[in-house]
N, C-alpha and C positions, 0 to 999 in steps of 0.2 A: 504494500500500500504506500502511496505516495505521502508524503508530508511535509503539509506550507505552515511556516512560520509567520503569524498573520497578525494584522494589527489593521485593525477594520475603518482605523480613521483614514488610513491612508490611502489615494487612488491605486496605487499604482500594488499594492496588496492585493485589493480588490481585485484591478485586474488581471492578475495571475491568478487569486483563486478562482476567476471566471473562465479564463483558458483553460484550468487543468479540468473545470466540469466541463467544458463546452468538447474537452477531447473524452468526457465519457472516462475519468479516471475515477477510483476509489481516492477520496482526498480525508487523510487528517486532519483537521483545522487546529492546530496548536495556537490559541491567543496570547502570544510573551507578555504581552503587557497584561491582561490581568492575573496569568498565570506565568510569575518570570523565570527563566529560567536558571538552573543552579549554576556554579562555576564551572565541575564538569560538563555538565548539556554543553554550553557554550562554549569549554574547550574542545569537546568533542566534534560539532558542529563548525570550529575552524578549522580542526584536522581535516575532517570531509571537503572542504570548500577548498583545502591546499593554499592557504591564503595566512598572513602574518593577521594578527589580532585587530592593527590599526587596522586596518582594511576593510573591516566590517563596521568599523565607527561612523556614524554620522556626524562627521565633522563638521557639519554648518548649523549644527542644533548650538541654541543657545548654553543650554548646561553644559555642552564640551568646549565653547567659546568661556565662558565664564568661570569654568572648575579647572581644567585639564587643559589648554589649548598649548600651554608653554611654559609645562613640565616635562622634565623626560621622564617618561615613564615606562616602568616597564613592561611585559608582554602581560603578567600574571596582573601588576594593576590595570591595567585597559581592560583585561577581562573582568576584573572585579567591578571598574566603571560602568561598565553595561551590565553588568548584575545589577547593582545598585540605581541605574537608569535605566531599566529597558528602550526608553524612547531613541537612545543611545545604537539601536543595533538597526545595522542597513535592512531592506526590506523587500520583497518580500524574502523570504530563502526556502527553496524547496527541494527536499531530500527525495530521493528514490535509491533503495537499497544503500549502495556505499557512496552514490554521487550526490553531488550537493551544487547546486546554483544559488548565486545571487542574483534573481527572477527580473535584473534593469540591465540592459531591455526584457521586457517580457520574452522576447524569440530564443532568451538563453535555459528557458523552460525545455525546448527541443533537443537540448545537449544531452538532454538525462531520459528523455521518456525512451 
C-alpha cells in the first residue's frame, strides 16, 4: 500500500493525494501535522528519500527563518526541528515499498508507482 504524508492545508498535498486516487491506488493518508511524526519515522523516511535532513526543510516557513535559519546545525537537530515543527517538513512525501518521493512536482509521484 502506498503512503502520502499529508497535510490537508496544503494545495499541493492535496494534489498528490488526488493523483494517487485518480491512478486507483490503495493510499494511506498519514496527517504529520496532527499526528507528528517520531525522530525515527523521520529518520527513516530521509533514509528512503536518499536525501540529507536539510532537504526536506521548508526553509521559507517563518519558524525556520526565525528559530534555525543561521545556526549550524546538525543532521540529528534538523531532524529534531521538524519533530518539534511538523509545519517544518516539505510536502507532500509519498512512500511505496522502499521508494520515497518528494510529491513537487506532483509527476515525481511516477518515479515510484
Amino acid at each position: 500500500m502506498i503512503k502520502i504524508y499529508h497535510n490537508p492545508r496544503c494545495s499541493k498535498s492535496r494534489e498528490g493525494l488526488c493523483t494517487l486516487q485518480d491512478l486507483n491506488q490503495k493510499v494511506e493518508i498519514i496527517n504529520y501535522i496532527e499526528n507528528p511524526l517520531t525522530f525515527n519515522e523521520l529518520k527513516r523516511l530521509i533514509a528512503l528519500l536518499k536525501i540529507k535532513p536539510i532537504e526536506l526543510v521548508r526553509t521559507k516557513e517563518s519558524i525556520w527563518k526565525e528559530q534555525f535559519k543561521d545556526k549550524n546545525l546538525t543532521d540529528e537537530e534538523i531532524i529534531e526541528a521538524m519533530v518539534t515543527h511538523p509545519k517544518l517538513i516539505e510536502r507532500p512525501i509519498v512512500v511505496n515499498g522502499n521508494k520515497a518521493v518528494i510529491a513537487r512536482p506532483i509527476e515525481k509521484i511516477d518515479e515510484i508507482i
